[in-house]
mmCIF file as gemmi writes it, N, C-alpha and C atoms, coordinates in Angstrom:
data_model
loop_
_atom_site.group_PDB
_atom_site.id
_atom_site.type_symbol
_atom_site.label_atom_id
_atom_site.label_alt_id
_atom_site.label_comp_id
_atom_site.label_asym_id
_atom_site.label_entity_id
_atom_site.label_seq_id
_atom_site.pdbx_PDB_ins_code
_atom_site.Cartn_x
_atom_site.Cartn_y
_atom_site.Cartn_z
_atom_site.occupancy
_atom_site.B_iso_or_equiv
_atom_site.pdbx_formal_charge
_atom_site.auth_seq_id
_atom_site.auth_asym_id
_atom_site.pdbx_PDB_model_num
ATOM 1 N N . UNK Axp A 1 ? 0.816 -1.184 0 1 0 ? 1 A 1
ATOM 2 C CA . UNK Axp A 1 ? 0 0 0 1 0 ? 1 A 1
ATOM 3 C C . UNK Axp A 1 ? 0.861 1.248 0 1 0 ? 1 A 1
ATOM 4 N N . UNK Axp A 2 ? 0.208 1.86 -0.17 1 0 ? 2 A 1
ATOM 5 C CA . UNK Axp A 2 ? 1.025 3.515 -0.698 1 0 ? 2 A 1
ATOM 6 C C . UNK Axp A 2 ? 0.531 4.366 0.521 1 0 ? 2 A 1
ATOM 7 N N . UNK Axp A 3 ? 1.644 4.826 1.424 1 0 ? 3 A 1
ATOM 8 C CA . UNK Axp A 3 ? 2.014 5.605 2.473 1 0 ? 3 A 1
ATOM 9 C C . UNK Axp A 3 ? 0.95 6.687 2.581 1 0 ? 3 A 1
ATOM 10 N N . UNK Axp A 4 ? 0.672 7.505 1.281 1 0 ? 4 A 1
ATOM 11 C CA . UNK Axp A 4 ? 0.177 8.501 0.756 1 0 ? 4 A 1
ATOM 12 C C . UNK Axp A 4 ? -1.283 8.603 -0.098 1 0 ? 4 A 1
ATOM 13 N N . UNK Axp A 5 ? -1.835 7.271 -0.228 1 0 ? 5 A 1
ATOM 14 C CA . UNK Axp A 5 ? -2.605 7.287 -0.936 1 0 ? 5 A 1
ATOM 15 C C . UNK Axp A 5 ? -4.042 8.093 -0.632 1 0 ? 5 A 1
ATOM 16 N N . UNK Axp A 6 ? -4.343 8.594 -1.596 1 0 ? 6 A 1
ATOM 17 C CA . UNK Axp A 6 ? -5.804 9.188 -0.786 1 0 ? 6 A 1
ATOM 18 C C . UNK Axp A 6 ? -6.762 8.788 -2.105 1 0 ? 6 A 1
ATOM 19 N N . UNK Axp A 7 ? -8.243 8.92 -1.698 1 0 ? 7 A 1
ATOM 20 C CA . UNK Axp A 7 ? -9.131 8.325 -2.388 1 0 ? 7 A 1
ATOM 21 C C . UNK Axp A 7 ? -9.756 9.433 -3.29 1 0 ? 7 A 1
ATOM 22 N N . UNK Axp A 8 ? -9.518 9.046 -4.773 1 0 ? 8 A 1
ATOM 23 C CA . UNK Axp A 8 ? -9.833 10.13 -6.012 1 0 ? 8 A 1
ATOM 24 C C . UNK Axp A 8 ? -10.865 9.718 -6.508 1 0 ? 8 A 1
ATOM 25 N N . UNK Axp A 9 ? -11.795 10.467 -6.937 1 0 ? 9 A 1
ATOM 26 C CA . UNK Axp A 9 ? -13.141 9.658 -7.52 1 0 ? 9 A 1
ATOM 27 C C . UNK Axp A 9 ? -12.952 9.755 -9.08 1 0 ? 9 A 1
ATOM 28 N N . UNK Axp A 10 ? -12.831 9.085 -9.781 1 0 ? 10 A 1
ATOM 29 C CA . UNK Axp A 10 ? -12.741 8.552 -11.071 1 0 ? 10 A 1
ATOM 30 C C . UNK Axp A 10 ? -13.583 9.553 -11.972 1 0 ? 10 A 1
ATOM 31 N N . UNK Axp A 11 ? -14.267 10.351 -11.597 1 0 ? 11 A 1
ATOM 32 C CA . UNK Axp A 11 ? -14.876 11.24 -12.071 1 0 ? 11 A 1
ATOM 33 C C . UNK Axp A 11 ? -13.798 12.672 -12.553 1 0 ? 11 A 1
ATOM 34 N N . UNK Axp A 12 ? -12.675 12.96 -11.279 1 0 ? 12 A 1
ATOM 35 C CA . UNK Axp A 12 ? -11.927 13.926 -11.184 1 0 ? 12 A 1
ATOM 36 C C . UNK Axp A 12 ? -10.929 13.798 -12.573 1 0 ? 12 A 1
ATOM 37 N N . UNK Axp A 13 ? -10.786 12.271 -11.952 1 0 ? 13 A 1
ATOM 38 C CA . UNK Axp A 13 ? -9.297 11.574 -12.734 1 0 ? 13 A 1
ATOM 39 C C . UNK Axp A 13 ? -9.746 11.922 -14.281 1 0 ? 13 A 1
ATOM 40 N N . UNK Axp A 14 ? -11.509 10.978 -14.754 1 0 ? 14 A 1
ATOM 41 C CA . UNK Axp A 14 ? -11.607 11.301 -16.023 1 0 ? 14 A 1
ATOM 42 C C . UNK Axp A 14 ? -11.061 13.148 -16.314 1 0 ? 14 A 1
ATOM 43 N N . UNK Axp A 15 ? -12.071 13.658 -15.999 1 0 ? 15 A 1
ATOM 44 C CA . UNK Axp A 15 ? -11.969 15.384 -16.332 1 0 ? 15 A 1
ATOM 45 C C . UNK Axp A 15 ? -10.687 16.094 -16.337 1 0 ? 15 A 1
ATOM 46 N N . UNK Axp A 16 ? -9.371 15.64 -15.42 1 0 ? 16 A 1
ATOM 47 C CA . UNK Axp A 16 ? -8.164 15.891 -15.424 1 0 ? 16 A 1
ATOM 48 C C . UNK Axp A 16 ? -7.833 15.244 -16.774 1 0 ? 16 A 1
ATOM 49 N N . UNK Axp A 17 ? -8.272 13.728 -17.324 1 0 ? 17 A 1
ATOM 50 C CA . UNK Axp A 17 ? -7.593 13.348 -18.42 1 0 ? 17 A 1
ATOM 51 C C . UNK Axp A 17 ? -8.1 14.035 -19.706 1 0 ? 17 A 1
ATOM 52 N N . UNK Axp A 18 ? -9.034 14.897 -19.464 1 0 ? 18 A 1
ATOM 53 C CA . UNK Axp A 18 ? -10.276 15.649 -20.846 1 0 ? 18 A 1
ATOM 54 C C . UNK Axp A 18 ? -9.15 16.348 -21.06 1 0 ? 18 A 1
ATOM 55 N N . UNK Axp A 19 ? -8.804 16.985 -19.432 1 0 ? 19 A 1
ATOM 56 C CA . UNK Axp A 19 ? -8.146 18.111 -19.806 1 0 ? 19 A 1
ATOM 57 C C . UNK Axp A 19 ? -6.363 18.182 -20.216 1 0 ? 19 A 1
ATOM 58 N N . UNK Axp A 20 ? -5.868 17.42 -19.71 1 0 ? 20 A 1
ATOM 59 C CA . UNK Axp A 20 ? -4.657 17.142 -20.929 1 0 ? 20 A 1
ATOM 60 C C . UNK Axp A 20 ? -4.94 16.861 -21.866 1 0 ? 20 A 1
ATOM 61 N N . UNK Axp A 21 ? -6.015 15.649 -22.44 1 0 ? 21 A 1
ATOM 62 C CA . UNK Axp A 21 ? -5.856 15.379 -23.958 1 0 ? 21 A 1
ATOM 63 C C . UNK Axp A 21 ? -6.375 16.505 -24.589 1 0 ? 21 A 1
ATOM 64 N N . UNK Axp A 22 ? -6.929 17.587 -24.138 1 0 ? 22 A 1
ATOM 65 C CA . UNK Axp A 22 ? -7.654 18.63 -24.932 1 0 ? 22 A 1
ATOM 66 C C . UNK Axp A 22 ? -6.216 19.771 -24.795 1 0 ? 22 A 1
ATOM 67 N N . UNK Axp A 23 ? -5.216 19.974 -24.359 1 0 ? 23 A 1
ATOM 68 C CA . UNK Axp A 23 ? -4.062 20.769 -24.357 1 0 ? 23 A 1
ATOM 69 C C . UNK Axp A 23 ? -3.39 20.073 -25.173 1 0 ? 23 A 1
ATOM 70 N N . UNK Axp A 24 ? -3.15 18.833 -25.309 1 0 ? 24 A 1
ATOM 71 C CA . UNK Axp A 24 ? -2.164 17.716 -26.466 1 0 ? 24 A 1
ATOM 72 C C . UNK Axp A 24 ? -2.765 18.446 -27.883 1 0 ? 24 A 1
ATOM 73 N N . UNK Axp A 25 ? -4.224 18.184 -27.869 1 0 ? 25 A 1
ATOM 74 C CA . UNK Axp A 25 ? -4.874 18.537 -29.467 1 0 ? 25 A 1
ATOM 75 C C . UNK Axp A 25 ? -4.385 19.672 -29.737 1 0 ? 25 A 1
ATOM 76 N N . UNK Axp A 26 ? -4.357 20.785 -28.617 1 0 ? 26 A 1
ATOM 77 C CA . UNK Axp A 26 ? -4.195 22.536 -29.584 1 0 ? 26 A 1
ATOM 78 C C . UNK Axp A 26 ? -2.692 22.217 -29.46 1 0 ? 26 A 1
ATOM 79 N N . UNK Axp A 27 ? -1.951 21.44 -28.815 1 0 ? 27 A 1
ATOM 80 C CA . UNK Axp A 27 ? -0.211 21.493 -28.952 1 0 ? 27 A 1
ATOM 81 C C . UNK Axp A 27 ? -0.177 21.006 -30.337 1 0 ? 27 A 1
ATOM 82 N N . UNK Axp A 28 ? -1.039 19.945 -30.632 1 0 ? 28 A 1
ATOM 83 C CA . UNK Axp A 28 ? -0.655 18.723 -32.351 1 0 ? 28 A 1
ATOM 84 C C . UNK Axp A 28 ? -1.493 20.13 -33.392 1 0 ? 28 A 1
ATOM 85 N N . UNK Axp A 29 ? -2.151 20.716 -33.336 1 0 ? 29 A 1
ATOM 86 C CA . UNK Axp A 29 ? -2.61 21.612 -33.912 1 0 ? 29 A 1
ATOM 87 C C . UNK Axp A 29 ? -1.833 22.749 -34.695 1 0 ? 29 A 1
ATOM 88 N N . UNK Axp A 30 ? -1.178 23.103 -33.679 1 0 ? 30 A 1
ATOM 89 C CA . UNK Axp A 30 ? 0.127 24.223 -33.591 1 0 ? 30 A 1
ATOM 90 C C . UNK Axp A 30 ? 0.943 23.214 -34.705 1 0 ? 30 A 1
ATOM 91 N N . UNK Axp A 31 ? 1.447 22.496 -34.174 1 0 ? 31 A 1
ATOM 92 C CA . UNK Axp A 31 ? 2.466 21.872 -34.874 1 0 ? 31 A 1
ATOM 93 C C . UNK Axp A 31 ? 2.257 21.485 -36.399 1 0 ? 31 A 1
ATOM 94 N N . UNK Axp A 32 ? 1.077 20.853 -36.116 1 0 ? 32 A 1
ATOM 95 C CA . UNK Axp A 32 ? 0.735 20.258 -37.99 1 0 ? 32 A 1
ATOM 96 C C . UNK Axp A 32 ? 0.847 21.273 -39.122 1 0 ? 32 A 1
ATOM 97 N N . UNK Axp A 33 ? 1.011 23.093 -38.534 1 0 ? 33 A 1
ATOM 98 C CA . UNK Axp A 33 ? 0.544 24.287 -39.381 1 0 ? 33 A 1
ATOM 99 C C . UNK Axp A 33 ? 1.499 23.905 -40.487 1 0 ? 33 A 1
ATOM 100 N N . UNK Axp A 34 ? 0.834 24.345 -41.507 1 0 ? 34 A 1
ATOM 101 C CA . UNK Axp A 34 ? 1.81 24.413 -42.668 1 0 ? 34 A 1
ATOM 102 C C . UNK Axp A 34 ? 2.486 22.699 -42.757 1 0 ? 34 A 1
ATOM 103 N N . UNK Axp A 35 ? 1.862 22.019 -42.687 1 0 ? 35 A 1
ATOM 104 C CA . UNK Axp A 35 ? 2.026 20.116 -42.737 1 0 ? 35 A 1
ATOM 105 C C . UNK Axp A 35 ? 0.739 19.56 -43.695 1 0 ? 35 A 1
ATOM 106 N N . UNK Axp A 36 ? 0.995 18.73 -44.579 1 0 ? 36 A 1
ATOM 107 C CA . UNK Axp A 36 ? -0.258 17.846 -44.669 1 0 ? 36 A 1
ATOM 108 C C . UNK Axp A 36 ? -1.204 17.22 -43.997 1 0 ? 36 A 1
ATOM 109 N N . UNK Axp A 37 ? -0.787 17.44 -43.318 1 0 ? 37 A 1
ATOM 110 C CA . UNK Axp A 37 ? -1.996 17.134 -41.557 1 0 ? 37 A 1
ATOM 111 C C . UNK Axp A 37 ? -2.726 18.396 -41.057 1 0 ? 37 A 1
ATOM 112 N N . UNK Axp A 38 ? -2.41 19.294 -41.309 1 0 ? 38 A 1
ATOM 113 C CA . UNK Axp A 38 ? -2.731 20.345 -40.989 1 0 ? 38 A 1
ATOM 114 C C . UNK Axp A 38 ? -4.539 20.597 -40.781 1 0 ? 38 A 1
ATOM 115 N N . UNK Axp A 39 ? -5.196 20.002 -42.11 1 0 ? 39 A 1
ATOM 116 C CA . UNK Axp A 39 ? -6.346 20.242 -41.541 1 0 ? 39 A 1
ATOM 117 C C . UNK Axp A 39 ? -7.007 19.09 -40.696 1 0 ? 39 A 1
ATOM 118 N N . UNK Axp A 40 ? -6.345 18.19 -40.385 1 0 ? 40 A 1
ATOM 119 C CA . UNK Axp A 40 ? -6.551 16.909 -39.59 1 0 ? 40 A 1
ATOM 120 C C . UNK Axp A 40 ? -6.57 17.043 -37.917 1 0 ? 40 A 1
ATOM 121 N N . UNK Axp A 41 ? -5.01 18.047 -37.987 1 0 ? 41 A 1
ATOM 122 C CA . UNK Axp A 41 ? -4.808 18.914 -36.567 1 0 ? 41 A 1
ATOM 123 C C . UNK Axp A 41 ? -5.67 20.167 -36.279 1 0 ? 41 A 1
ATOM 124 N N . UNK Axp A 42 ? -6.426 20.638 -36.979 1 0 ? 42 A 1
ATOM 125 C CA . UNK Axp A 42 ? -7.823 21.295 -36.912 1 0 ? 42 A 1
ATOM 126 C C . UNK Axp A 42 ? -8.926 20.514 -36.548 1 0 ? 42 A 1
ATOM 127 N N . UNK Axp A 43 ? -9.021 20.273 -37.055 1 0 ? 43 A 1
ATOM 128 C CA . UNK Axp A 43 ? -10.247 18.835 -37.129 1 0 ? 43 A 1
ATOM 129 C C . UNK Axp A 43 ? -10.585 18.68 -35.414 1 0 ? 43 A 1
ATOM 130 N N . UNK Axp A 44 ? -8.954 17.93 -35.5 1 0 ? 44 A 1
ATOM 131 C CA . UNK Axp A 44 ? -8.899 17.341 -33.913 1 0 ? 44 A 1
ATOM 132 C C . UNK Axp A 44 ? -8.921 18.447 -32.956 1 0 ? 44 A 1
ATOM 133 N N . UNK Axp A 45 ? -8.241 19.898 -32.856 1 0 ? 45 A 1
ATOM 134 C CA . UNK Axp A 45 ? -8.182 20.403 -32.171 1 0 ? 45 A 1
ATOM 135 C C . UNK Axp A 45 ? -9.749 21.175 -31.606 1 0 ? 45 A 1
ATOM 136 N N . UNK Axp A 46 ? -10.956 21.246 -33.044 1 0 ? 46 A 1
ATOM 137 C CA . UNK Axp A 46 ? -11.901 22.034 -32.819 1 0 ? 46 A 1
ATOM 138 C C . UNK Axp A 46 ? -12.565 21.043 -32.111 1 0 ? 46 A 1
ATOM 139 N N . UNK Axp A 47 ? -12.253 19.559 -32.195 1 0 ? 47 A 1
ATOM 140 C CA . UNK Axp A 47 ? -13.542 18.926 -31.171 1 0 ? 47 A 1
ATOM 141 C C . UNK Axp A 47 ? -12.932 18.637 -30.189 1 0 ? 47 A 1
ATOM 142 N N . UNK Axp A 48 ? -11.845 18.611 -29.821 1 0 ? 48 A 1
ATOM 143 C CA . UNK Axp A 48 ? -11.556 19.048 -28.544 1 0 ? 48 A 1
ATOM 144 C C . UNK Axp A 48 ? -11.721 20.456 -28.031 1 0 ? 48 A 1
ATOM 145 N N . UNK Axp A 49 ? -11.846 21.393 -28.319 1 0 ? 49 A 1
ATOM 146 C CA . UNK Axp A 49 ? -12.49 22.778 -27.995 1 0 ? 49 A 1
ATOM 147 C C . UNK Axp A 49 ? -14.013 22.251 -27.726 1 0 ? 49 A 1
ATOM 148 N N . UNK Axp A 50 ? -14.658 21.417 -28.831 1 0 ? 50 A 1
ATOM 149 C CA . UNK Axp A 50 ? -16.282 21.431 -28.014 1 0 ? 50 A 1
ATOM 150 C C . UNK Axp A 50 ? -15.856 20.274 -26.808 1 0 ? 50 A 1
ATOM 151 N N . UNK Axp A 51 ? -15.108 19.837 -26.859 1 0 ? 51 A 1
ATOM 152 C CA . UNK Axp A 51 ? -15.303 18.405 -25.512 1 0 ? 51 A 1
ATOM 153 C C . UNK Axp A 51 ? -15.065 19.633 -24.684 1 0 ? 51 A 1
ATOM 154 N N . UNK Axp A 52 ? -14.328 20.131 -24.182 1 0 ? 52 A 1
ATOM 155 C CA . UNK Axp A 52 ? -13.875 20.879 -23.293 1 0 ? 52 A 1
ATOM 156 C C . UNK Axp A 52 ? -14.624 21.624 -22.98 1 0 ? 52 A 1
ATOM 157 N N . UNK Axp A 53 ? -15.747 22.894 -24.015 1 0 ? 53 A 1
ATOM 158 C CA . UNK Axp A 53 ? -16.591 23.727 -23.441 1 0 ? 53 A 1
ATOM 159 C C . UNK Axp A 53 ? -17.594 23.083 -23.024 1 0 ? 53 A 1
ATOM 160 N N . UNK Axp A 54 ? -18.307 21.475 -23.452 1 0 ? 54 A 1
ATOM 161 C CA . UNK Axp A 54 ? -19.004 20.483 -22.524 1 0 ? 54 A 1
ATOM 162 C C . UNK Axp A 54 ? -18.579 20.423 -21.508 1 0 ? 54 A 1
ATOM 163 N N . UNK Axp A 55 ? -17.119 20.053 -20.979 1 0 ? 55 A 1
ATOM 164 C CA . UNK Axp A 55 ? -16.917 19.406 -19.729 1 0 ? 55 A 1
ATOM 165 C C . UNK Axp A 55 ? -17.062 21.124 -18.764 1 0 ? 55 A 1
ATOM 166 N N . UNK Axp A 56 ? -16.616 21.651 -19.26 1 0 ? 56 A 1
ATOM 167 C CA . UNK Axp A 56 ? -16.94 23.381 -18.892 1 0 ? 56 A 1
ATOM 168 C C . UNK Axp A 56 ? -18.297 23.491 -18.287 1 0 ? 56 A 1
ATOM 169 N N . UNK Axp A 57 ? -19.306 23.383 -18.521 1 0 ? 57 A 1
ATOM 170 C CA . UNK Axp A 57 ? -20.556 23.358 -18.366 1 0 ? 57 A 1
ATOM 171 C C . UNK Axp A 57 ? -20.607 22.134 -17.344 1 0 ? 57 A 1
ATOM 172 N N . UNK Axp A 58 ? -20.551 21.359 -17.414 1 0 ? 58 A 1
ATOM 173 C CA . UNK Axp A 58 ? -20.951 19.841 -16.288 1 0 ? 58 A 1
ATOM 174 C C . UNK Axp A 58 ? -19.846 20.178 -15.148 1 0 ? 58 A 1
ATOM 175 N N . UNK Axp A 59 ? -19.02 20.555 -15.256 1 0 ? 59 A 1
ATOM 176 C CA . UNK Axp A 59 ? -18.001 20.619 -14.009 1 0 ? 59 A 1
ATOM 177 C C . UNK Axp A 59 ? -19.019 21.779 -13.353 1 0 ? 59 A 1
ATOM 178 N N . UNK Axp A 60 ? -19.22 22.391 -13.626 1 0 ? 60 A 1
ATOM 179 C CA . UNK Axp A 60 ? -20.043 23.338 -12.48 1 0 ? 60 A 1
ATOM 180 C C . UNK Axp A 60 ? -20.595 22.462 -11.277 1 0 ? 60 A 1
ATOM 181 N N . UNK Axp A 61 ? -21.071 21.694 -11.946 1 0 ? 61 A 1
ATOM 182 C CA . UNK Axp A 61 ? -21.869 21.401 -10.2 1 0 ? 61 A 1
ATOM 183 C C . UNK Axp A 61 ? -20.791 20.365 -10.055 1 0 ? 61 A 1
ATOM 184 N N . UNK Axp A 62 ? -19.757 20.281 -9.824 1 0 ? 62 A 1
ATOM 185 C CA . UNK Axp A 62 ? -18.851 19.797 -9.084 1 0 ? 62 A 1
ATOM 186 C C . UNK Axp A 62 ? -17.959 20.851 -8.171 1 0 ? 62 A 1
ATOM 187 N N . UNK Axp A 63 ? -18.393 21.936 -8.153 1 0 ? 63 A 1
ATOM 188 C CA . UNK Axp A 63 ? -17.879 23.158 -7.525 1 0 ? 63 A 1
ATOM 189 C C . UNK Axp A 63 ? -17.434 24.049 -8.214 1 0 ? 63 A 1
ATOM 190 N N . UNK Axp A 64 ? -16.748 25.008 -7.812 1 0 ? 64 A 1
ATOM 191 C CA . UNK Axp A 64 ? -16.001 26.423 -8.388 1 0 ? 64 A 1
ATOM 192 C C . UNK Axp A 64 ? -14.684 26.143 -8.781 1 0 ? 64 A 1
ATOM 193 N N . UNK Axp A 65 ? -13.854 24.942 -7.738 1 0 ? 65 A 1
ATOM 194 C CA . UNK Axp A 65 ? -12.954 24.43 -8.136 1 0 ? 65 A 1
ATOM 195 C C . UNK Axp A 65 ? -12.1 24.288 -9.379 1 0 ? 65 A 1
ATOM 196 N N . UNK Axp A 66 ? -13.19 22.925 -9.468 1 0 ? 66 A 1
ATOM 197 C CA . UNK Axp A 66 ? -13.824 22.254 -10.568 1 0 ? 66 A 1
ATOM 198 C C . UNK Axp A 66 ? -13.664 22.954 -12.282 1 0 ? 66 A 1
ATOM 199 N N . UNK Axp A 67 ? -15.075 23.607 -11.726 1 0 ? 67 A 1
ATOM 200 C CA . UNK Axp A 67 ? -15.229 24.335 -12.86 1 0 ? 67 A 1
ATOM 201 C C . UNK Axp A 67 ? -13.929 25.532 -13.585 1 0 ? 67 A 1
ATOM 202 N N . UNK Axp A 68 ? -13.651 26.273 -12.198 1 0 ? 68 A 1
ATOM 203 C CA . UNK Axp A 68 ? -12.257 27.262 -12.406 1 0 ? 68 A 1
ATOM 204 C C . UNK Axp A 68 ? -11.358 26.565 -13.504 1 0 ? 68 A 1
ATOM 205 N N . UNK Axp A 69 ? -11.018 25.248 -13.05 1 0 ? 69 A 1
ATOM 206 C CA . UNK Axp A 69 ? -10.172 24.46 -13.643 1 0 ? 69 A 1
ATOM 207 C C . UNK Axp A 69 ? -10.109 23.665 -15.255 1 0 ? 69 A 1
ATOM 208 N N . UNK Axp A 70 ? -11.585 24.161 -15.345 1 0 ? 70 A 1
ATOM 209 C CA . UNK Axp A 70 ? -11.656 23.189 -16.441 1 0 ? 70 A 1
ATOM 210 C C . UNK Axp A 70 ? -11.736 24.759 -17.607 1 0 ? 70 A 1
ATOM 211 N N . UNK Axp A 71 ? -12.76 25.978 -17.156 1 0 ? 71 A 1
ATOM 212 C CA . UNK Axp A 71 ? -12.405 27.073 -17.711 1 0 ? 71 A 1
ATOM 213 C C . UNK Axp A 71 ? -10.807 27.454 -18.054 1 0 ? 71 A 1
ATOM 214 N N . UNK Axp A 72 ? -9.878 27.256 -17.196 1 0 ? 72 A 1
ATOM 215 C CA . UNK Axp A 72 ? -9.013 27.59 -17.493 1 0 ? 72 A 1
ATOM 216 C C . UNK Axp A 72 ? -7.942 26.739 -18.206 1 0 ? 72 A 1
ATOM 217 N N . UNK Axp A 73 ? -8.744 26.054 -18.763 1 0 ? 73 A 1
ATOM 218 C CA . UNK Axp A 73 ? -7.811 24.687 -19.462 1 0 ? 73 A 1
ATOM 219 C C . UNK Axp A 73 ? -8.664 25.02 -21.028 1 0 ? 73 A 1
ATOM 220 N N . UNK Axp A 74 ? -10.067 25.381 -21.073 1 0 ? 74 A 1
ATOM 221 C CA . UNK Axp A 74 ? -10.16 25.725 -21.996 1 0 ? 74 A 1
ATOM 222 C C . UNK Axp A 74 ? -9.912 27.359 -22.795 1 0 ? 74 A 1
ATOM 223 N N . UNK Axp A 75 ? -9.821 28.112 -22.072 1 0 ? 75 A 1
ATOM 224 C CA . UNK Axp A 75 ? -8.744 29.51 -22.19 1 0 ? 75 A 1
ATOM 225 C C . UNK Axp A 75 ? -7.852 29.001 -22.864 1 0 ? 75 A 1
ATOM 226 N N . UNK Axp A 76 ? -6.715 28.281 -21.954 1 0 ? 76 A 1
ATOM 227 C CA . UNK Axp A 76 ? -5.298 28.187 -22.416 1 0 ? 76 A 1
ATOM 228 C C . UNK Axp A 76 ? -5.471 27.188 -23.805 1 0 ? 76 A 1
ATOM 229 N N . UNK Axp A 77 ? -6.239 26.573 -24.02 1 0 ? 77 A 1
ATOM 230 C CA . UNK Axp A 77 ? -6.173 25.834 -25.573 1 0 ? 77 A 1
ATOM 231 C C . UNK Axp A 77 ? -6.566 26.502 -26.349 1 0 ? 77 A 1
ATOM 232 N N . UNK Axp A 78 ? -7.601 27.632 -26.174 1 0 ? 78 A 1
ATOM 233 C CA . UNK Axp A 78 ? -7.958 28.855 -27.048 1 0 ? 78 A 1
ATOM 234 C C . UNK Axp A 78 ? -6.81 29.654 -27.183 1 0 ? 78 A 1
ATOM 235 N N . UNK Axp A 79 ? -6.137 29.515 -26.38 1 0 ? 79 A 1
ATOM 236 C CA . UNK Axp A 79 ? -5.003 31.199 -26.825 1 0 ? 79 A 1
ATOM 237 C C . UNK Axp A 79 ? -3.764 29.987 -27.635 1 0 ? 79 A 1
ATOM 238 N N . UNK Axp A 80 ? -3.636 29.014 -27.154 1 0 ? 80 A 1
ATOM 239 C CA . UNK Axp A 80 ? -2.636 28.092 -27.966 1 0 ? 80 A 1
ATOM 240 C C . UNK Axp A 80 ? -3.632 27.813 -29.487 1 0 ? 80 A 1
ATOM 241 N N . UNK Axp A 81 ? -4.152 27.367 -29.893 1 0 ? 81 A 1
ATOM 242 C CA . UNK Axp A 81 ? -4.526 27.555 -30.884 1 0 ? 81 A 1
ATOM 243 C C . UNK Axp A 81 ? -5.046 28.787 -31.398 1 0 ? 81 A 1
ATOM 244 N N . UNK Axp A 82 ? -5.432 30.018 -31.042 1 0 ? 82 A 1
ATOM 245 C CA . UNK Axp A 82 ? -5.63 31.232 -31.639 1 0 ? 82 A 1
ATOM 246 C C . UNK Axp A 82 ? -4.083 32.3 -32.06 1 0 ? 82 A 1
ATOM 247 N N . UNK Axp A 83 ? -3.494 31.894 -30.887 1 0 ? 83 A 1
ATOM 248 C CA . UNK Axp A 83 ? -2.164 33.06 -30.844 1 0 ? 83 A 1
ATOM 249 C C . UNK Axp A 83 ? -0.899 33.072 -31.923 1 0 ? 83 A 1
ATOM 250 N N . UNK Axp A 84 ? -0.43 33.624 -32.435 1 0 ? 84 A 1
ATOM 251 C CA . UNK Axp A 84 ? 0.489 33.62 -33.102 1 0 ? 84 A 1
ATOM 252 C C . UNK Axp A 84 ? 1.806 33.811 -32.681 1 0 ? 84 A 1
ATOM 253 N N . UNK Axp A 85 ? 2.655 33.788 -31.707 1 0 ? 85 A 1
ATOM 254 C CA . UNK Axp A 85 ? 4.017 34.474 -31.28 1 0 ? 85 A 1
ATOM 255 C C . UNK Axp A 85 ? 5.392 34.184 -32.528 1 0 ? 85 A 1
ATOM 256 N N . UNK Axp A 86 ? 4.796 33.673 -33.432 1 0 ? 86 A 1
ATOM 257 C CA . UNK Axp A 86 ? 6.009 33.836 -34.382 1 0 ? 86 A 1
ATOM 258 C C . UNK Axp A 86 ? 6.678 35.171 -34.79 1 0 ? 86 A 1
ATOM 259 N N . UNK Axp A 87 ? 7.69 35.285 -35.574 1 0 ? 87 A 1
ATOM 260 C CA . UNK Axp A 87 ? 8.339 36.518 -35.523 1 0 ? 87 A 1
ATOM 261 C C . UNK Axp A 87 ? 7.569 37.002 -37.08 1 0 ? 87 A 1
ATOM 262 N N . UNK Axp A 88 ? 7.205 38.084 -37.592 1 0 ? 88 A 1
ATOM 263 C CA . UNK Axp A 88 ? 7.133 38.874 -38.742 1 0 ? 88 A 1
ATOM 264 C C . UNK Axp A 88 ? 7.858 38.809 -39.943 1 0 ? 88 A 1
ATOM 265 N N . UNK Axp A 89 ? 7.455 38.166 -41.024 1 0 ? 89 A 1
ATOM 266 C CA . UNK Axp A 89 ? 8.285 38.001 -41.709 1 0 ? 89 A 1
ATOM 267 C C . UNK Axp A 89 ? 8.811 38.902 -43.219 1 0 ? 89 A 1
């Protein structure tokens, strides 16, 4: 047994895993630009934008927490897929 273990409800664990695989999509997104994949890494990245503004909505009644957390996971995949920081060419 694990010294440390404490009891996670499988509910959390899923929504933590929404929310990396939905930061992976706008990371593979970014990357595919200008690739033959490119609109594939769209594809994937826009339905992970709707999984995410779903789980956005249902995390509410799991608290403010919750919800804070999942808003701000879908922010940060919006500004990674919206933002540009490349240099001017």
């Amino acid at each position: 047994m694990l010294p440390f273990a404490i009891a996670v409800s499988p509910v959390f664990c899923a929504l933590g895993a929404v929310q990396v695989l939905g930061l992976v999509a706008a990371g593979v997104a970014r990357l595919t630009e200008g690739t033959p994949h490119e609109a594939g890494g769209q594809w994937l990245c826009l339905v992970a934008l709707a999984v995410m503004g779903t789980v956005c909505g249902v995390a509410i009644q799991f608290g403010p927490d919750t919800a804070a957390a999942a808003a701000g996971t879908l922010a940060l995949m919006t500004l990674i897929s919206v933002a540009d920081f490349s240099r001017p060419r």
